[in-house]
C-alpha positions as CSV (number, residue, x, y, z in Angstrom):
1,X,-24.0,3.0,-1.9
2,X,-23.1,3.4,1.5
3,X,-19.5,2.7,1.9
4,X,-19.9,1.9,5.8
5,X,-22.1,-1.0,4.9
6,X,-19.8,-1.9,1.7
7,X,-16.9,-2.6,4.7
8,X,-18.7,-4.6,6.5
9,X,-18.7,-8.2,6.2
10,X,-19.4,-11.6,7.2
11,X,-16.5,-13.7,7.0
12,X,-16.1,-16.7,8.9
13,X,-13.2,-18.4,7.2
14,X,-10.6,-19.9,9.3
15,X,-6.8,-19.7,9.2
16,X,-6.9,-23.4,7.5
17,X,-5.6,-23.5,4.1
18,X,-7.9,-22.7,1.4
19,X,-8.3,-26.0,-0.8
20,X,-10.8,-24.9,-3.9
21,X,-13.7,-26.9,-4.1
22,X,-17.2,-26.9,-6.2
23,X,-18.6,-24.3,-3.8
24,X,-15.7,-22.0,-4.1
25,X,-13.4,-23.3,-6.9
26,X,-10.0,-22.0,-7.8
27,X,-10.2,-19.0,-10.3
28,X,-9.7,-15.7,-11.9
29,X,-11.8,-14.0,-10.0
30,X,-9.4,-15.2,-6.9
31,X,-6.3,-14.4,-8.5
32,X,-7.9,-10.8,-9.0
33,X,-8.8,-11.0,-5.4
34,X,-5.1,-12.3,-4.8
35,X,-2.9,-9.1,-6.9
36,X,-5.6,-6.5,-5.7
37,X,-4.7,-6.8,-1.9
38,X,-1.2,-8.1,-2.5
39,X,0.2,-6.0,-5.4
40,X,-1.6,-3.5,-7.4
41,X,-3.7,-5.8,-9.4
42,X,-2.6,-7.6,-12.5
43,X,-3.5,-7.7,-16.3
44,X,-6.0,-10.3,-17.5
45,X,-2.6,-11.9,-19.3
46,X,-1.0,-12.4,-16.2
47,X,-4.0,-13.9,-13.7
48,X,-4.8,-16.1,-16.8
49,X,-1.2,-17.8,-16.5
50,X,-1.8,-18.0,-12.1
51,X,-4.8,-20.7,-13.1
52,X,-2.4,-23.3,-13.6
53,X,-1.0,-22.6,-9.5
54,X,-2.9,-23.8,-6.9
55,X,-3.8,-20.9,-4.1
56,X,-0.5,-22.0,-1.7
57,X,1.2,-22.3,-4.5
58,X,0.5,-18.3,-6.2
59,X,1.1,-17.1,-2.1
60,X,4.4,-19.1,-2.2
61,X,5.2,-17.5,-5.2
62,X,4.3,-14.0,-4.1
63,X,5.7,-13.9,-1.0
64,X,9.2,-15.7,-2.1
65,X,9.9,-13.3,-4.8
66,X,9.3,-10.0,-3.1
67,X,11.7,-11.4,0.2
68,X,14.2,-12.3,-2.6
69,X,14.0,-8.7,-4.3
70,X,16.9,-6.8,-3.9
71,X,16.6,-2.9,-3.7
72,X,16.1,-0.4,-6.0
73,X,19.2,0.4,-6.7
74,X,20.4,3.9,-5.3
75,X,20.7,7.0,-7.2
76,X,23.9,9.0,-7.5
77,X,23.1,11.4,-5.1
78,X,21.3,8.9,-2.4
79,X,23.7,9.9,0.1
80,X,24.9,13.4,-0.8
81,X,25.3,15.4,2.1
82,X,24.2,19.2,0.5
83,X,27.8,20.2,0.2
84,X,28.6,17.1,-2.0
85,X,26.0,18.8,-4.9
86,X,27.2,21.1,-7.3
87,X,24.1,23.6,-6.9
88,X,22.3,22.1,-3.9
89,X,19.5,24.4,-4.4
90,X,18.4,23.9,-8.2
91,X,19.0,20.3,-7.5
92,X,17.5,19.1,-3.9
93,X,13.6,19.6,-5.5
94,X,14.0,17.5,-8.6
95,X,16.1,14.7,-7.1
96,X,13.2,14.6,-4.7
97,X,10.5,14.6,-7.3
98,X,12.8,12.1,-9.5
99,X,12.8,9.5,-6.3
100,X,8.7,10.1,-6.1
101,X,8.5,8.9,-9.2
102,X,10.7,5.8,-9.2
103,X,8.6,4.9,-5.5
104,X,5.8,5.1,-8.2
105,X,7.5,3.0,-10.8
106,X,8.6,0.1,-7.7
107,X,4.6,0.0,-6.8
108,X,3.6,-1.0,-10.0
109,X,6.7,-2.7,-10.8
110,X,7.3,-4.8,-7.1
111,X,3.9,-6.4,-6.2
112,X,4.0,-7.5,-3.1
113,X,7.4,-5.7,-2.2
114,X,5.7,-2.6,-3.6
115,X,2.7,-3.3,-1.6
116,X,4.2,-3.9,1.8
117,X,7.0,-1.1,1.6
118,X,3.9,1.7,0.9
119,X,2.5,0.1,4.3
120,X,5.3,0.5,5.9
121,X,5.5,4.1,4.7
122,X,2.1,4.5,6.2
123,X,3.5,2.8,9.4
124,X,6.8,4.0,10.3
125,X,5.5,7.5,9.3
126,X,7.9,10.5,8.1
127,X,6.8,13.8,6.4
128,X,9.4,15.2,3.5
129,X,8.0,18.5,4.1
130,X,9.4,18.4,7.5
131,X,13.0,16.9,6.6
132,X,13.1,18.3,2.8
133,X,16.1,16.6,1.5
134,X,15.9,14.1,-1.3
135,X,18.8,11.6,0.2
136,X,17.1,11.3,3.3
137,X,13.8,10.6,1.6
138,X,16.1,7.5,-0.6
139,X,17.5,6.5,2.5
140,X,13.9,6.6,4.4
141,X,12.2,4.4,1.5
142,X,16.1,1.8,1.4
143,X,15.4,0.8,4.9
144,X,11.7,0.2,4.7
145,X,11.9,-1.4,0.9
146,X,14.8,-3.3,2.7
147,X,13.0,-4.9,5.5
148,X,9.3,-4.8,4.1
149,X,9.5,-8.3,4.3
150,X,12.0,-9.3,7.0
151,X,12.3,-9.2,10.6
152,X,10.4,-6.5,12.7
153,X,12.1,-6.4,15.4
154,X,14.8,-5.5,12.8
155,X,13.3,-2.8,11.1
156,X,11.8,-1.1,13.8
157,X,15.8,-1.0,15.0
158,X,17.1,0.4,12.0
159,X,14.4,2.7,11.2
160,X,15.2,4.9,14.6
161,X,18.6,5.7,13.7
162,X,17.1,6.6,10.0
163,X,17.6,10.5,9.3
164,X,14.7,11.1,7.6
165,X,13.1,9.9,11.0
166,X,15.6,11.3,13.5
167,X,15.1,15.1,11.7
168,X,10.8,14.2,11.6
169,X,10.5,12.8,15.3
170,X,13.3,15.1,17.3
171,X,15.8,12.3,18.0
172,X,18.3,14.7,16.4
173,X,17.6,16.9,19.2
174,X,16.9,14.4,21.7
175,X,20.4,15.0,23.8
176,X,21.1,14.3,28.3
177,X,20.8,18.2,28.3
178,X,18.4,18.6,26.5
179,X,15.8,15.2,26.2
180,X,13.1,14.9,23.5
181,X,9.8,12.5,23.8
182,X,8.8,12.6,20.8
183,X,10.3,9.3,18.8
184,X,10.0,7.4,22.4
185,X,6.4,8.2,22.5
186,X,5.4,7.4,19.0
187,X,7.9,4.2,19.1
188,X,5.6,2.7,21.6
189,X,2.2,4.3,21.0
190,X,2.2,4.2,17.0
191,X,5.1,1.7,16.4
192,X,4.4,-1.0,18.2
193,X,2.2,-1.3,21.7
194,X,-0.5,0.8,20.3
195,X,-2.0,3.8,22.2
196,X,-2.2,3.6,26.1
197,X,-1.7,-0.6,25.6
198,X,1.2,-1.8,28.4
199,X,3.6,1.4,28.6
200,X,3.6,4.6,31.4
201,X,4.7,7.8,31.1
202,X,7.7,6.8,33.1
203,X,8.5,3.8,30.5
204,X,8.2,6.9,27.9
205,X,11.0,9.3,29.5
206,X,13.4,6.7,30.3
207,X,13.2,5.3,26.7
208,X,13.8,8.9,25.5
209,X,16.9,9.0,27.8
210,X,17.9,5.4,26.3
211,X,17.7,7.1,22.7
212,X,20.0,10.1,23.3
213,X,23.0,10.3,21.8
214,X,22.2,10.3,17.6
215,X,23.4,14.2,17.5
216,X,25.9,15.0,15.4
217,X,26.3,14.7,11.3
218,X,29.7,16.0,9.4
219,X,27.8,18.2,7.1
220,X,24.1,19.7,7.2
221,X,21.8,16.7,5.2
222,X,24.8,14.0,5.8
223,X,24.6,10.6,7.8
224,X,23.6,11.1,11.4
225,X,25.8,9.4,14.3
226,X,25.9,8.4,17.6
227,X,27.7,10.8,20.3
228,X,28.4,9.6,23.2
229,X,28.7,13.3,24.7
230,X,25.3,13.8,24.3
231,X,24.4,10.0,25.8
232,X,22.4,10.2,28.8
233,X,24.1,7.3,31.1
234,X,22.7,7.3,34.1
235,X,20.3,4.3,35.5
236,X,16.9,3.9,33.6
237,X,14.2,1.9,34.1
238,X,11.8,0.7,31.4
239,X,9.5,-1.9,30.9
240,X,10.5,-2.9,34.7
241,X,14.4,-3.1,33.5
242,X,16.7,-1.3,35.5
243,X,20.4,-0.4,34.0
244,X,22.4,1.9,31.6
245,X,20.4,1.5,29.1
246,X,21.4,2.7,25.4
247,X,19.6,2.4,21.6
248,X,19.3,-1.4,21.3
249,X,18.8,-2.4,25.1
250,X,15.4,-0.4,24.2
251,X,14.6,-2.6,21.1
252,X,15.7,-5.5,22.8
253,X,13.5,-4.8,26.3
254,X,10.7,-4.0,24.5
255,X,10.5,-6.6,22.3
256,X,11.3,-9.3,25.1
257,X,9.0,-7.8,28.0
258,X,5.7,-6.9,25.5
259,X,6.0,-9.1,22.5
260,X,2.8,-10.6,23.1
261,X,1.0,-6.6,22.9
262,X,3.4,-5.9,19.4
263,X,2.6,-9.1,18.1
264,X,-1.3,-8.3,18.6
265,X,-1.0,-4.9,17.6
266,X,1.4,-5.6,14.2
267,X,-1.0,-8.5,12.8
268,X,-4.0,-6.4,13.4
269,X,-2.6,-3.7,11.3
270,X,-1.3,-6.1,8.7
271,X,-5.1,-7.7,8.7
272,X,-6.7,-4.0,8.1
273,X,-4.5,-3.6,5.3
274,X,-4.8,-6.4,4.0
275,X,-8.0,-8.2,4.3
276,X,-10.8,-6.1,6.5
277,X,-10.9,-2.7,8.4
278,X,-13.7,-4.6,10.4
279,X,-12.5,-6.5,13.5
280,X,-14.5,-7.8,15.3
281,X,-14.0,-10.0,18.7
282,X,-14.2,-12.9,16.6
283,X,-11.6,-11.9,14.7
284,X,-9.7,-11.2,17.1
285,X,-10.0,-14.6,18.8
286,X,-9.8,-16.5,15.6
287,X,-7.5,-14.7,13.5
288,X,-5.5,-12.3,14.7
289,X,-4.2,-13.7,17.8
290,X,-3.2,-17.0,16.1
291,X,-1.2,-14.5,13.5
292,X,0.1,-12.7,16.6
293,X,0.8,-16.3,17.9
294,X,2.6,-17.1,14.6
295,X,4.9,-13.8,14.3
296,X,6.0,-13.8,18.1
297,X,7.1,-17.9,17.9
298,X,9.4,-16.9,15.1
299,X,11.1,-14.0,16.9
300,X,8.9,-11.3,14.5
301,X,9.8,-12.6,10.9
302,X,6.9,-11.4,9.1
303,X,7.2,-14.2,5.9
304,X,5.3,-17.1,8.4
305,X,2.5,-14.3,9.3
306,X,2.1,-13.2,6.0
307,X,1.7,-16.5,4.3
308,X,-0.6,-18.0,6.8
309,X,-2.9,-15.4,6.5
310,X,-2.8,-15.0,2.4
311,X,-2.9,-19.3,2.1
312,X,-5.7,-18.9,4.7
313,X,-9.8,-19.9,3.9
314,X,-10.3,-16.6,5.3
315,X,-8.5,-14.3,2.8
316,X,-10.2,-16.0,0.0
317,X,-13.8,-16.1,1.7
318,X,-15.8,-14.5,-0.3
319,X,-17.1,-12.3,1.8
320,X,-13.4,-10.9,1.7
321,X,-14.0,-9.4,-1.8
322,X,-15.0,-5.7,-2.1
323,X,-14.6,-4.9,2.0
324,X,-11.9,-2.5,1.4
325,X,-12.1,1.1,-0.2
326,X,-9.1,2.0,-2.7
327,X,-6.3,4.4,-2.2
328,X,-6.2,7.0,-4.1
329,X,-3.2,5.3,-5.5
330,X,-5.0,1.8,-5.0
331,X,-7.5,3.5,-7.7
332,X,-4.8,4.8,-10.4
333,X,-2.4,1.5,-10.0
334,X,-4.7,-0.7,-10.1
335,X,-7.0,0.5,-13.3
336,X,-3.1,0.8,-14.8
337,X,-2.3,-2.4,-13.7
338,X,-5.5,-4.5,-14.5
339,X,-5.4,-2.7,-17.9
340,X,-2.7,-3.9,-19.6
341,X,-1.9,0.0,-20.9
342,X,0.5,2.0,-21.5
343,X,1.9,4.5,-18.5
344,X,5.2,5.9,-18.4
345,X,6.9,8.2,-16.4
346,X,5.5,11.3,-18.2
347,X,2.4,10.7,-16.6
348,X,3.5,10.1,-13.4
349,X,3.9,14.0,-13.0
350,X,-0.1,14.1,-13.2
351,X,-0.9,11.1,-11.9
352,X,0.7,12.5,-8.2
353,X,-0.9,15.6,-8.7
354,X,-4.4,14.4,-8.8
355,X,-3.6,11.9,-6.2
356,X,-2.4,14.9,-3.9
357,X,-6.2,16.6,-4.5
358,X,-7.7,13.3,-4.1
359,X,-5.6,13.6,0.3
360,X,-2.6,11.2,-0.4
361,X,0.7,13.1,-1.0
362,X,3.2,10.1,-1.5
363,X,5.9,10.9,1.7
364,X,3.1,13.6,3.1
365,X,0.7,11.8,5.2
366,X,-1.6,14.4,6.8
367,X,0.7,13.2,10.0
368,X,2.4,10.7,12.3
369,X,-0.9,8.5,12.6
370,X,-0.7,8.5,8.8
371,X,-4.0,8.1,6.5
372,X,-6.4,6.5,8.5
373,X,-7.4,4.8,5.3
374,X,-10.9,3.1,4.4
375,X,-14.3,5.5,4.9
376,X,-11.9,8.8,5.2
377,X,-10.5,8.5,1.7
378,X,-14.5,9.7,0.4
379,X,-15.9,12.3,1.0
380,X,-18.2,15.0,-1.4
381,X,-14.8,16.6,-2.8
382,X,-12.9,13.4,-3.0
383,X,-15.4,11.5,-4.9
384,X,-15.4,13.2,-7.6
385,X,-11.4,13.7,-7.9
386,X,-11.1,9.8,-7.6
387,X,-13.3,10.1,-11.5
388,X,-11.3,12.6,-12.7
389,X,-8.0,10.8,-11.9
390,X,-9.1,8.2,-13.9
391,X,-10.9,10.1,-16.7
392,X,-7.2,12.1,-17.0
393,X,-5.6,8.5,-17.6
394,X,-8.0,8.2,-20.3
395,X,-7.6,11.1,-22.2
396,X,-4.0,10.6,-21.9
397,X,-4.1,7.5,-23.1
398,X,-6.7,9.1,-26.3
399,X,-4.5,11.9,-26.7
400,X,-1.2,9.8,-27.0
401,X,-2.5,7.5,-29.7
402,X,-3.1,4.8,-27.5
403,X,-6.8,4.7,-28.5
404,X,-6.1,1.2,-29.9
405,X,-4.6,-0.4,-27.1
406,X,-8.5,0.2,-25.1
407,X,-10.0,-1.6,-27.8
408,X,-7.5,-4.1,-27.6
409,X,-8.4,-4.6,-23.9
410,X,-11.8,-5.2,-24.6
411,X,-10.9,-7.7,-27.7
412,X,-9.2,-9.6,-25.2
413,X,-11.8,-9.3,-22.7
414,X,-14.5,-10.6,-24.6
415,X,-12.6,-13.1,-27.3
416,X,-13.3,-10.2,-29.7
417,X,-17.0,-10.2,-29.3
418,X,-19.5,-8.1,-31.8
419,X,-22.0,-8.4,-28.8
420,X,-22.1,-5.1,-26.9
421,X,-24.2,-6.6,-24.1
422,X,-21.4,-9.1,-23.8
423,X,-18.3,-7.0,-23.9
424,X,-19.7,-4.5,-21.6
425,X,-20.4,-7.6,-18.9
426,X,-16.8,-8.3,-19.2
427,X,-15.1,-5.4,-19.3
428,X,-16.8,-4.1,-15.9
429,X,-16.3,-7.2,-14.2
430,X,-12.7,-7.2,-14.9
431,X,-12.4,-3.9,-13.2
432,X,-14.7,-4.8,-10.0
433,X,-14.1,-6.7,-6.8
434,X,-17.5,-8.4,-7.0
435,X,-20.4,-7.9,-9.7
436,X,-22.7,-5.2,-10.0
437,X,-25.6,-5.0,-7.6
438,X,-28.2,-5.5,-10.5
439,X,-29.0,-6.0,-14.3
440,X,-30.2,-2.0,-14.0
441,X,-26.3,-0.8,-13.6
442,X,-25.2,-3.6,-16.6
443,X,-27.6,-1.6,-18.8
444,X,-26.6,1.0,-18.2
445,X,-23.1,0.7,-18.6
446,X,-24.3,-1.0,-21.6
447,X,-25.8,2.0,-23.1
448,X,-22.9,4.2,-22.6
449,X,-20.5,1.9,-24.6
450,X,-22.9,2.0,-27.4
451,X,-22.8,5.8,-27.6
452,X,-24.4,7.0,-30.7
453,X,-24.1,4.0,-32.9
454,X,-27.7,3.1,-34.3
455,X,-29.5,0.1,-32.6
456,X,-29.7,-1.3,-36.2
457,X,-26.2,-1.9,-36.5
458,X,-26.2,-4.0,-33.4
459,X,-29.0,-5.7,-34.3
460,X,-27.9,-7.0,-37.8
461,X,-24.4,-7.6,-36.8
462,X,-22.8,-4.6,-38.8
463,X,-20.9,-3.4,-36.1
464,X,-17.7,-4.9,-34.6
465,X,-14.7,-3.4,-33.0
466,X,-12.7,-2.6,-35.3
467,X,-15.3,0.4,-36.0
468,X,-13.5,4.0,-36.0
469,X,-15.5,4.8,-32.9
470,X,-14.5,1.9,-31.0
471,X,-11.7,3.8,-29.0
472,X,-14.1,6.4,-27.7
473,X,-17.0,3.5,-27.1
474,X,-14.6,1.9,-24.6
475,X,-12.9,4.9,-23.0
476,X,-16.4,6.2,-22.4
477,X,-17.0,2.9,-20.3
478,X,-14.0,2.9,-18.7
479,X,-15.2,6.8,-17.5
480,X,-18.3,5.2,-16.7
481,X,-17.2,2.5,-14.2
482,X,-14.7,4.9,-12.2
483,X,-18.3,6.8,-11.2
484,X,-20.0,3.3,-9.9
485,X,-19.4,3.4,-6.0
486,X,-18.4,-0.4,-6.5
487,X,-15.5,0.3,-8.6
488,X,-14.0,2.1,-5.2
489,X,-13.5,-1.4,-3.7
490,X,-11.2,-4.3,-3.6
């Protein structure tokens, strides 16, 4: 398959509110549709009890109970300068990797929370390997899981000020001796105008002058504050404003004199993520700037944006299905999360590993762009890491004597069917955004989930699945759908 021509579609739904109808009625297949963009799937259990919502309703639902999360709560240590630890050393690099694996836990745990907080991760871009200390990586993931949902103009505020991003982007050292670009550049360019879209150079180095000052922290790794002996404050003019500008005249000119250009630029992103990396200009005219329209009129709460475009006849178009490659953590989650199965935190050691291989290192993006997502998550090496991350799940699963619990899947799948036609059909539709291209790929499938039990017993009913060889039957069709090129897409 050609995964350029998988992303494109042709989707001409409007932002109208999707009412089901005989041509495209209300069902599981939507609710797939629904928890594969907006969480990290769901079990068959959990979209069978979404049929009794209607579509505004699920969205409503969705959307209401991540805003109304509260936080993970924060570990002992979350703001531990290094001097508060007994052995800062032995400690700093398993606090870290204890943290990775709660963000892990929260993504499958969250839904939508989870979904939007890994965005903003991808957004709001920091590097651990650059900062290196566990607090600032709980604080960096506090403020984003705090806001994921709230106001932007908010979080890009507080997010500045974060260490994690003050250490990453060189606002620590960004002083009126000595000043720093770098956050002022990517604040416009990455975090909310977009590259070369209504800022100069000279709107750059007098935001960097407005942004001095966050220099000085009590201990090495503790909270960072603002020093007004390192302020810069003489005149500066940005955006057309001329005064003494400090930290939050900057949030507040910019989002007063180019809110139209953030508002484009933000629902854009959110509509990549969300529904299609292809934008076209009608898109753009239909969609995206009534979103932008939307998010600007309520001074940048994202809960109105968000809900018009998820209620919308275009997100549940069905040309929406299947436009968007997986994650490597999109594949892993989700398979865990449509599954039903058992995953704990002793997997989640492996589980990051193979993601690493497969080019996404939870808090590493490759840099301050992030993963450019879509097409650049295959390639020739990448391909076939996305199997094995899957086929390691698997023989987790076989080797921790939760054999059963595939068989059980596929009992509930296929109202414990003896039929292996039938439970094969099932079972691979669950796991894919659309069905297979044609009857050739259900055979074969097929074929692999009746392994080396003779024809015979098929034919005269002898076989069922409660056989001993059930288990490896259906883990050997679960290895064989991560290899189909449509089980990469949502």
């Amino acid at each position: 398959m050609d995964y350029a021509l998988a992303s494109m579609t042709c989707n001409n739904g409007t932002l109208n509110v999707f009412q089901p109808n005989q041509q495209s009625p209300w069902n599981a297949a939507k609710i797939k549709h629904t928890y594969r963009r907006l969480a990290f799937g769901a079990s068959q259990n959990e979209v069978d009890e979404k049929l009794t919502l209607t579509p505004a309703e699920l969205i409503d639902e969705l959307v209401d109970s991540a805003y109304n999360l509260p936080p993970t709560p924060a570990p002992s240590w979350g703001y531990y300068s290094n001097a508060d630890f007994p052995n800062y050393v032995a400690e700093n690099g398993p606090n870290f990797s204890y943290w990775r694996n709660q963000t892990i836990q929260d993504l499958l745990n969250d839904n939508l929370r989870g979904r939007l907080t890994f965005f903003w991760m991808n957004h709001f871009v920091t590097e651990h390997e650059v900062y290196g200390h566990a607090p600032y990586a709980f604080q960096y993931y506090n403020t984003l899981q705090t806001h994921a949902l709230g106001n932007f103009k908010e979080l890009v505020r507080v997010i500045g000020k974060n260490p994690a991003m003050l250490i990453y982007l060189n606002g620590f050292e960004n002083t009126n001796n000595s000043p720093n670009e770098n956050y002022a550049r990517e604040l416009l360019e990455l975090f909310t105008l977009g590259e070369g879209n209504g800022y100069s150079q000279g709107d750059i180095i007098n935001t960097a002058r407005a942004l001095t000052g966050f220099n000085h922290r009590d201990a090495l790794g503790g909270a960072i504050y603002f020093d007004s002996s390192t302020f810069d404050d003489g005149q500066k003019t940005i955006f057309g404003q001329t005064g003494n500008w400090g930290y939050d005249d900057v949030i507040d000119i910019l989002f007063a004199q180019r809110g139209t250009e953030i508002g484009l630029f933000i629902c854009e992103k959110l509509y990549a993520y969300f529904v299609s990396p292809i934008i076209d200009s009608l898109v753009r005219t239909n969609i995206i700037q009534p979103l932008a329209q939307t998010f600007v009129s309520n001074n940048f709460e994202l809960v109105p944006v968000l809900k018009q475009l998820f209620k919308s006849e275009h997100f549940y178009d069905e040309n929406a299905r299947g436009t968007i490659i997986k994650s490597p953590y999109d594949v892993i989650l989700g398979f865990i999360k449509e599954s039903g199965l058992y995953c704990d935190q002793n997997y989640f050691d492996s589980l990051i590993y193979h993601c690493i291989l497969i080019d996404q290192d939870i808090y590493n993006p490759p840099d301050v762009a992030g993963w450019q997502r879509d097409e650049t998550w295959i390639n020739t090496s990448t391909v076939t890491g996305r199997w094995k991350l899957l086929e390691s799940y698997i023989n987790y699963l076989m080797s921790n004597g939760h054999g059963q619990n595939l068989v059980n899947l596929a009992k509930e799948l296929s109202n414990d069917s003896t039929d292996p036609v039938f439970i094969t059909k099932v079972v691979t539709d669950h796991f894919m955004a659309r069905e297979l291209y044609s009857q050739i790929d259900y055979d074969i499938a097929t074929n692999i989930f009746k392994a080396d039990v003779p024809q015979n017993y098929y034919d005269n009913n002898l076989w069922n699945l409660d056989w001993t060889s059930a288990p490896h039957q259906v883990s050997q069709l679960l290895k064989h759908l991560a290899k189909i090129p449509d089980f990469q897409l949502k």
